[in-house]
N, C-alpha and C positions, 0 to 999 in steps of 0.2 A: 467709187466704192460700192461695194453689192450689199443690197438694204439686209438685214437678218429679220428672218419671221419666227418672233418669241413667240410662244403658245401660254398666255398666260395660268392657265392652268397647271401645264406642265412645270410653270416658276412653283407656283404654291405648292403644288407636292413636294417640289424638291425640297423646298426650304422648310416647308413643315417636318419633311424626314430629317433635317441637320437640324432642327430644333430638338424634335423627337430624342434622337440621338445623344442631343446636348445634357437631355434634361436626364433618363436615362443613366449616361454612367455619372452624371453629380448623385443620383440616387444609388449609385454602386459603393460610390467613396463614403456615402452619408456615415455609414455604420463602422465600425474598426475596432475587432480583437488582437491583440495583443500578446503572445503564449511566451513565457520565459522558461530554460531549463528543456526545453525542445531537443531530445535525442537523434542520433541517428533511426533509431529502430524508430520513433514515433512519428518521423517527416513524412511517410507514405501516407498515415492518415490522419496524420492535419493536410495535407493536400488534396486528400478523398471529398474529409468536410467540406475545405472549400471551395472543390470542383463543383459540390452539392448545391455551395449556397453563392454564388456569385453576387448577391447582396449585399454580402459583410466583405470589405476587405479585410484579409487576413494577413498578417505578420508576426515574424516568429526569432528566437534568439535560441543558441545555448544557453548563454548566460543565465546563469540562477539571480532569482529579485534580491535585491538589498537596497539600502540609501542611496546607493551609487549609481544600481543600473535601473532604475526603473523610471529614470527622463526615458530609456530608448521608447518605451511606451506612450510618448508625447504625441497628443493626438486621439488617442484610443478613446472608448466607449467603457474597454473592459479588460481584464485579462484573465488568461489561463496561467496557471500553477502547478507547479508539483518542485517540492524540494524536503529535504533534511535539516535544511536552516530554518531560525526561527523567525516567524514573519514580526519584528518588532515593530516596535509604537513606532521608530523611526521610518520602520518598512514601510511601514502603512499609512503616514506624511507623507512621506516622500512620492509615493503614488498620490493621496488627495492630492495634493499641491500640483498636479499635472491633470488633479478634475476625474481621479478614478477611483469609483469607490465599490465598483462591481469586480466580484473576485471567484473566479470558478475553479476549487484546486481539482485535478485530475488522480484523486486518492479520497480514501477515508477518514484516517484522521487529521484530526482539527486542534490537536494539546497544543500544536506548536505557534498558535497564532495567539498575541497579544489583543482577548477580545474585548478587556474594558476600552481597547483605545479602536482597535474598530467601530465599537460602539456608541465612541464621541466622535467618532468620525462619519459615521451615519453607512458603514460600509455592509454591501448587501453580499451575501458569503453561499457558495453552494459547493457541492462535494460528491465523491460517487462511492455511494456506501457498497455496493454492490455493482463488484465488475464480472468477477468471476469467483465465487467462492470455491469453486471447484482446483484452481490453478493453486492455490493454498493450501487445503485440504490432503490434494493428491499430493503433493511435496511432503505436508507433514507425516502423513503417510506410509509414506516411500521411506524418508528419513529412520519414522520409526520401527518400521521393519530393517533396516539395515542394523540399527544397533542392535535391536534381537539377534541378529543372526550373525551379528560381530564383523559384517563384510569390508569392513576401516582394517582390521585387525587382519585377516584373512587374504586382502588383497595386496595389504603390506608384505604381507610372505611370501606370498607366489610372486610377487614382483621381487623379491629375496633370493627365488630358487625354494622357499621351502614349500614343502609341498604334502610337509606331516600334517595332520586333522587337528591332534591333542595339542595343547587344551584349549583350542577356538570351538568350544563347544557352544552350537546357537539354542536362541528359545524363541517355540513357536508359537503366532500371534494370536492362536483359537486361544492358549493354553492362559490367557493374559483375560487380568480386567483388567477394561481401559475406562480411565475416570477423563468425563470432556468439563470443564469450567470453561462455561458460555455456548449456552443454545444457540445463536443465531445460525446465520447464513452457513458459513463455515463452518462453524461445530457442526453443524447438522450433519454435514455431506460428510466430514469427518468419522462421524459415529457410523452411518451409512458403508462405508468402506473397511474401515472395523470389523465390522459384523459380518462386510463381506468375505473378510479372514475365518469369522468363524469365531471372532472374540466376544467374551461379556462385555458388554458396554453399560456404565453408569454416567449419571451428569448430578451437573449441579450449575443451577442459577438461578439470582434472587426474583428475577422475572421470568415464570415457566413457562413453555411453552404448552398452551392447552392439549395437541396430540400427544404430543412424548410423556408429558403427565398420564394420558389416561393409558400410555402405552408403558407406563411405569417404571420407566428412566431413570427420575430422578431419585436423590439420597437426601436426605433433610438437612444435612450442614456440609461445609466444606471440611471439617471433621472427619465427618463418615466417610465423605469422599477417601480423603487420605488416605484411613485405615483400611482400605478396602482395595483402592487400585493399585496396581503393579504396574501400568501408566500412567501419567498425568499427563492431561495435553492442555494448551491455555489458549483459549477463544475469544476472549476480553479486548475490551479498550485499556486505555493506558488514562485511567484516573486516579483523583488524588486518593480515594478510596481503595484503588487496586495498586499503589503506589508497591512495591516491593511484594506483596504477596506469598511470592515464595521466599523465604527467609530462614532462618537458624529455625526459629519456633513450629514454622510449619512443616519444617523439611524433619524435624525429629518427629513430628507425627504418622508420616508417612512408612509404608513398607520399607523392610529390608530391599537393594535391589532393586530401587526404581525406578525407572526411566523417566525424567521427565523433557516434554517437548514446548518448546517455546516459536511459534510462527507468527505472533500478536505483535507485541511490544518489549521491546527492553527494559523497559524500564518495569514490569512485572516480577522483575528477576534482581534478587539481590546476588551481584555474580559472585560476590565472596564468599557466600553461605553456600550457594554449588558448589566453588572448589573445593571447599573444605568437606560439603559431601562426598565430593568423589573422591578426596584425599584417604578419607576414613571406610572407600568403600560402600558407604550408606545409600549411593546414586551407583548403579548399575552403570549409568548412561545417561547423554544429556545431547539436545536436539537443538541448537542454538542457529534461527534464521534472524533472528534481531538482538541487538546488544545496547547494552543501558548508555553507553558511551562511543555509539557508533559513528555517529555525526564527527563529518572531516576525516573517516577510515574508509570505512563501506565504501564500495561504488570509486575505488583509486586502486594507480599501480604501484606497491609497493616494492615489484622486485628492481634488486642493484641499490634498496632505499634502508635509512633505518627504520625498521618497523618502528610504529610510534605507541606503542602498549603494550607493555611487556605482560599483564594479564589477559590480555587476547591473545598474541603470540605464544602461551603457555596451553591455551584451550583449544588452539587451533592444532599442534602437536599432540593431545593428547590422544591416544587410540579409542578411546568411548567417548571423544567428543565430534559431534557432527557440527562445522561450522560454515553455514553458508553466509554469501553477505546482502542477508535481507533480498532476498531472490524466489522466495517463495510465489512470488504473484505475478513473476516477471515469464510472461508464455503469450506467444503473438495474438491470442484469446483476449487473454486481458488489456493487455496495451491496447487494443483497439478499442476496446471498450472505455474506457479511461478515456483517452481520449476523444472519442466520438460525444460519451457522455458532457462531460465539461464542455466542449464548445458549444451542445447543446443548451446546457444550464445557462452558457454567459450568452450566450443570443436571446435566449428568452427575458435575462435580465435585463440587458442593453435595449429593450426592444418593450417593454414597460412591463412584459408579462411576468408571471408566478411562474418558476423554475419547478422542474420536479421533486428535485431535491436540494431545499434547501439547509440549510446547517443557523441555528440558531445563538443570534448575535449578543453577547454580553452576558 
């Protein structure tokens, strides 16, 4: 038998590289998010991220979180979110109970989570306030110049054969005040595009903004507001404060005529006191990308189905109603943002650090 000449040396390298190695991707698997409710349109950049970060494994579902599915997350550090259902007390056991209490939704609001039980749950929450105010803005926008110019009404026709003008008579956007409730992010770039119409722009909100104050924006009440715009457009969150907003009371305050635009929250809107505006004529026109009762509609295919709400199905047929389903934000801009953002948040969570944005628990 022919003797072999080891090279000791050359042993320890080797076996230091398959240690090396070993050690390596047990530090790949250490970390592990979790993303539930995971779209087609959003798989290219959850696979971006974590081409990025080869540190955290990452895994991912359609499925939206409930009691049910959130074992598949068994194992994880953390998850990502985004859904229309409510994250209940049950939701968020059922996660502790699998040792998760870090939760990154890939959206801004936060009404829909049960946060006294987060709170006993010791659950750490972050969010993306700001993905793209712009992909909002330019939608409401757009919306609200179409019902000026009646193009619902109009395009109905010429898809009719008709091809008379009278009486789709439009109005134009210089010729409007627009009243914005809620300076942030979004109203801003709102009013900004407004103006770039050519329109007066007013605002109102109980938190002002220091430039748009000195650039003399605002109106002292939501009152003034009213009596003054010939738009309304709503910038707001969805609190117990802003709970219906638009209603019987406010809507008699308002102009003859009015358009108003809804890109926020549904639940801003009492939908029965719109129809009964535009029953009576009182609403010009109405800009609906959220609905108080959308959850389990929005985001499904109802044709060959029975529509399941007979006062959605009524708004959506109406020619001065614009109704999108909650799509305002939905532009490959923001998705990636959302996205990107949130598994940033939950890596920084899972990883012991301060998130950028967090969202405040209880």
């Amino acid at each position: 038998m022919t003797e072999m000449n080891i090279n000791p040396d050359l042993v320890k390298e080797i076996v230091g590289q398959v240690l090396s190695e070993s050690q390596f991707g047990s530090t790949n698997s250490n970390k592990k998010i979790f993303a539930f409710s995971i779209r087609k349109d959003e798989e290219p950049y959850v696979k971006e991220w974590a081409s990025q970060h080869p540190d955290v494994q990452v895994e991912y579902t359609s499925e939206l979180l409930t009691p049910e599915t959130a074992k598949k997350a068994k194992g994880a550090d953390g998850v990502v979110v985004y859904q229309q259902l409510d994250y209940t007390a049950d939701t968020l056991q059922a996660l502790a109970n699998e040792g998760i209490t870090k939760m990154s939704l890939r959206n801004v609001g936060v009404d829909n989570i049960d946060m006294a039980k987060a709170k006993e749950l010791g659950f750490e929450i972050t969010n993306v306030p700001v993905y793209s105010p712009n992909a909002i803005a330019e939608h409401a926008a757009i919306q609200t110049a179409r019902i000026l110019r009646q193009t619902k009404v109009m395009d109905e026709k010429v898809a009719n054969g008709d091809l008379r003008w009278a009486p789709t008579i439009g109005r134009e956007v210089r010729d409007q005040t627009v009243g914005v409730i809620g300076t942030g992010h979004i109203g801003r770039v709102y009013m900004q595009i407004m103006e770039g119409f050519g329109a007066k722009v007013i605002a109102y909100d109980p938190f002002e903004n220091p430039e748009l104050k000195k650039q003399g924006y605002y109106v002292d009440s939501l009152n003034d507001l009213y009596a003054q715009a010939d738009v309304i457009s709503l910038h707001v969150p969805a609190t117990k404060e802003n709970f219906h907003m638009i209603n019987q009371d406010t809507i008699a305050k308002m102009k003859d005529n009015v358009v108003l635009v809804n890109c926020s929250r549904g639940a801003l809107v009492d939908t029965d006191a719109v129809i009964a505006g535009l029953d009576s004529g009182k609403i010009f026109g109405f800009v609906m990308d959220t609905y108080e009762d959308e959850v389990g509609i929005f985001n499904a295919d109802w044709r060959g189905k029975q529509f399941p709400d007979d006062r959605l199905e009524d708004l959506i047929h109406r020619s001065n109603v614009l109704v999108t389903p909650h799509t305002a934000f939905y532009t490959t801009h923001a998705v990636r943002n959302m996205v990107i953002k949130a598994f940033d948040n939950n890596c920084e969570l899972i990883n012991g650090k301060p998130a950028d944005t967090p969202v405040k628990v209880g």
